[in-house]
C-alpha positions as CSV (number, residue, x, y, z in Angstrom):
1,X,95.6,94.3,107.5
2,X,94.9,93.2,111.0
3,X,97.1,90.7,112.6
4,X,94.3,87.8,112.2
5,X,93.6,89.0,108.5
6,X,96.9,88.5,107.3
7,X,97.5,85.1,109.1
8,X,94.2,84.1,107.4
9,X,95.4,85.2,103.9
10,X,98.9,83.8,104.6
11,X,97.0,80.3,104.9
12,X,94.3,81.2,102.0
13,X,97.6,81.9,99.6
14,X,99.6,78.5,100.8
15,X,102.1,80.5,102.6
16,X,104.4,78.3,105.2
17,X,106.6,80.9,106.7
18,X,105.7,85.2,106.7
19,X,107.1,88.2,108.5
20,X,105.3,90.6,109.4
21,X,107.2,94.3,108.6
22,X,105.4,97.5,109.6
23,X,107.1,100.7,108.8
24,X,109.7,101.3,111.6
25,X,107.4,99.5,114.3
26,X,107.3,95.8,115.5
27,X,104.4,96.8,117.9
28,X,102.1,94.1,116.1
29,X,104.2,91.3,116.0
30,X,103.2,90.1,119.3
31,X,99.7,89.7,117.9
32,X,101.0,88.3,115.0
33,X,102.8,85.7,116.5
34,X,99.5,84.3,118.2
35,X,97.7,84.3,114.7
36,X,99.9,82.8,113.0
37,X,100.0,79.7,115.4
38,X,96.6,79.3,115.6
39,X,96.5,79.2,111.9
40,X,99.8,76.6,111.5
41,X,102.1,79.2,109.9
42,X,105.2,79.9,111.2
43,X,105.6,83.9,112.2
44,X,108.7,85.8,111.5
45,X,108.9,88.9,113.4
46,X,110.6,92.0,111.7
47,X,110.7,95.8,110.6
48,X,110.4,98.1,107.6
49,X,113.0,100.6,109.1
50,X,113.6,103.8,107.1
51,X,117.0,104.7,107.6
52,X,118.5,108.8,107.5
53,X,118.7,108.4,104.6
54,X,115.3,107.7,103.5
55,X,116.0,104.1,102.2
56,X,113.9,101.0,102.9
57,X,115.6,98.1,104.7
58,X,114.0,94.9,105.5
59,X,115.3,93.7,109.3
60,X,114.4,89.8,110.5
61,X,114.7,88.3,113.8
62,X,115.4,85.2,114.9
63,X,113.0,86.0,117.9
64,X,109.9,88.2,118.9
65,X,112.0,89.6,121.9
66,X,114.9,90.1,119.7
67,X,112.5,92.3,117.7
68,X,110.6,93.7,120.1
69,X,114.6,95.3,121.8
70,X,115.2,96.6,118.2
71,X,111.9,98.5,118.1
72,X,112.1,100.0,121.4
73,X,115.8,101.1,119.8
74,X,114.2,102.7,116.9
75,X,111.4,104.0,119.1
76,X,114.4,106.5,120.5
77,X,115.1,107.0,117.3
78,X,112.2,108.4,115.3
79,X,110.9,111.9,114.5
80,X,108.4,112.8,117.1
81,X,105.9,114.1,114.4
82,X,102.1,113.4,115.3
83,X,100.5,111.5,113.1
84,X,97.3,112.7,111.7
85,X,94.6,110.0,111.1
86,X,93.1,111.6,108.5
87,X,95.6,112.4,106.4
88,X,97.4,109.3,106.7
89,X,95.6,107.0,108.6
90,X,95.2,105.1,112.3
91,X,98.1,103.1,113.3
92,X,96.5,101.0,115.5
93,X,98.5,98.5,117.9
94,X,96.7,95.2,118.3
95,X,96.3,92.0,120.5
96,X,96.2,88.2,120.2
97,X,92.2,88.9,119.4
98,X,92.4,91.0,116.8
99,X,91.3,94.2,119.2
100,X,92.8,97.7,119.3
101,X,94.9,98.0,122.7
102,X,96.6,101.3,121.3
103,X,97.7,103.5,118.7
104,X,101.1,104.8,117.6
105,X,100.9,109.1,118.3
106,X,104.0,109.8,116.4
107,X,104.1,109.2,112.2
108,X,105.3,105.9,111.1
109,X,106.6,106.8,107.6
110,X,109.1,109.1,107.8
111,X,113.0,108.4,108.2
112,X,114.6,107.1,111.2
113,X,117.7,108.8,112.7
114,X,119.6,105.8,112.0
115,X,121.9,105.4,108.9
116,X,122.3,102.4,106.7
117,X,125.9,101.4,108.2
118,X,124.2,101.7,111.6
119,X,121.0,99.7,111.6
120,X,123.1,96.9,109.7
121,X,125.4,96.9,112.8
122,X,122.1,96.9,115.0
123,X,120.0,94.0,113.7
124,X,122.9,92.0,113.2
125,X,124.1,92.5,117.2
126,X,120.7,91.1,118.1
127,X,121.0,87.8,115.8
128,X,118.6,89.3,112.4
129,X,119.1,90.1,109.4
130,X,119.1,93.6,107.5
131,X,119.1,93.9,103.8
132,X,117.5,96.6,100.9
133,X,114.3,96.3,100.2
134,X,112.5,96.4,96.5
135,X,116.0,97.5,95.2
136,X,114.0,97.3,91.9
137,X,111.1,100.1,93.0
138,X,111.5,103.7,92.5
139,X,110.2,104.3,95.7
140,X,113.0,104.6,98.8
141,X,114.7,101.3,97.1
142,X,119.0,101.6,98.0
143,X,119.7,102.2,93.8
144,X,116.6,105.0,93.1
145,X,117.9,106.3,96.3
146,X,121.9,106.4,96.2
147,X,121.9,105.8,92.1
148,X,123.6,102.2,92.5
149,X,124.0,99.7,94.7
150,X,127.3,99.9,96.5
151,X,130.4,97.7,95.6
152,X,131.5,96.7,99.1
153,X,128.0,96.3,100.8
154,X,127.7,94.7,104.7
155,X,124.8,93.5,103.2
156,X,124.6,89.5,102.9
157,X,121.0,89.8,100.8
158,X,118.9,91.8,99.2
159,X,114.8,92.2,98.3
160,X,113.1,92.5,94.7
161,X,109.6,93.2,94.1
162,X,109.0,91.7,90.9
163,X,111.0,88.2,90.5
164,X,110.7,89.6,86.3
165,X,113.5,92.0,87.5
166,X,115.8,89.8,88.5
167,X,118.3,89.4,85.3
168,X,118.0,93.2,84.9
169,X,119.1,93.5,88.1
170,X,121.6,91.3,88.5
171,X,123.1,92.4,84.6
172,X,123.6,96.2,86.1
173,X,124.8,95.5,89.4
174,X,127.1,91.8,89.4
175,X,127.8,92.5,92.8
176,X,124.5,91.3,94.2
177,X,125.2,87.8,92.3
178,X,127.2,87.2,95.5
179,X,124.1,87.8,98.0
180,X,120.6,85.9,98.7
181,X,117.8,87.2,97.2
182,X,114.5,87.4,98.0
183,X,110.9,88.0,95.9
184,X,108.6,89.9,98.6
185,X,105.0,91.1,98.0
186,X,105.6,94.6,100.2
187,X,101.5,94.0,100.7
188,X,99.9,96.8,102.2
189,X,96.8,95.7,101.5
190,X,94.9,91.5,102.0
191,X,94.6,91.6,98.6
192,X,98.3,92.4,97.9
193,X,100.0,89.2,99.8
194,X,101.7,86.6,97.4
195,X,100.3,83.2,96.7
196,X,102.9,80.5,96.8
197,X,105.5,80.1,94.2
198,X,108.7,81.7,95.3
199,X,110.5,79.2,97.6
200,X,113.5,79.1,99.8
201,X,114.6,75.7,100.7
202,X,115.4,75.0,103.9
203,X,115.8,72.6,106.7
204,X,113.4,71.5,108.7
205,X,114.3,68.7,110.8
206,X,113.9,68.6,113.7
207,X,110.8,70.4,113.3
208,X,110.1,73.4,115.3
209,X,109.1,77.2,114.2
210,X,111.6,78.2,115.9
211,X,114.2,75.9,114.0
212,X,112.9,76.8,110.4
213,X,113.0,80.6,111.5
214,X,116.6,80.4,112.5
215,X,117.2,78.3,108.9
216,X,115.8,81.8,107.2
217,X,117.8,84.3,109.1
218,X,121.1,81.9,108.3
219,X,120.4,81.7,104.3
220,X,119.7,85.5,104.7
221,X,122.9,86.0,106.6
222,X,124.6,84.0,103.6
223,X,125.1,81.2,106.1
């Protein structure tokens, strides 16, 4: 899952638009950004954030410096536990070519000292987007989390996994009927990224990446 790989998969699966979201880091979406150029896709950079408490939210930027301020705010905010590569891994930073420049010291995965209300507030300050991710997974998803998906949410949109959960979904909780959804693979592994087949529409013209990107973050923002 190196910067370079994904680009490459991205382009392998007809992908036109992806956002890169490591777990409360946006260290590699410099990287990114360069791979996905060379390979004619257009980056989005962005964040898994677990918030306090322990709930995934996806968070989009319009920009890579807008992303890179938010990660150096959630930086400040994380658990200063050392990771331990062989329990859970390297988390290795990278550059344009795909090389390891460094390595994250302190454990990605656990929760952020930043509550839902609060990184809401944050990402939207800096121009993004911040909605629940794979409300329809067991796993640190807003409803297997709280037990429902507040009434009165801040939140303009929100994330399945499976598109097959959508009428479920959207039969037990009306109020997301309002919001934009999205269908996101969550890949953690090449082999996990989504093929083509769940399309937003959106303008492109004039054409630029930077044009198209803004067009996401808009629909997400229930623009």
């Amino acid at each position: 899952m190196t910067p370079a790989n994904i680009a490459g998969m991205a382009v392998i699966n007809g992908l036109g638009i992806v956002a890169l979201t490591d777990h409360n880091s946006s260290k590699n979406c410099p990287a990114f950004f360069a791979q996905a150029r060379s390979h004619g896709i257009i980056p989005v950079a962005g964040m898994e954030l677990t918030t306090a408490e322990d709930i995934h939210v996806v968070c989009l930027f319009p920009t890579l410096e807008d992303a890179m301020g938010f990660d150096s705010f959630v930086e400040s905010k994380r658990m200063p536990f050392p990771n331990d590569p062989d329990i859970f891994g390297h988390q290795h930073i990278m550059d344009e070519n795909d090389e390891i420049v460094g390595e994250e010291k302190y454990l990605l995965i656990n929760a952020a000292d930043i509550s839902l209300e609060d990184a809401f507030d944050e990402v939207w300050r800096r121009g993004g987007v911040c909605y629940p991710a794979h409300i329809d997974r067991q796993s640190n998803g807003i409803i297997s989390m709280l037990g429902t998906f507040p009434e009165d949410p801040k939140y303009t949109s929100y994330e399945l996994n499976s598109k097959d959960s959508a009428e479920e979904y959207s039969e037990r909780f009306p109020i997301i009927k309002k919001l934009s959804r999205t269908v996101s693979s969550d890949a953690h592994y090449l082999w996990d990224i989504s093929e083509d087949g769940f399309e937003i529409e959106l303008d492109d013209e004039p054409y630029s990446s930077a044009y198209v990107r803004q067009k996401l973050i808009d629909y997400l923002r229930g623009k």
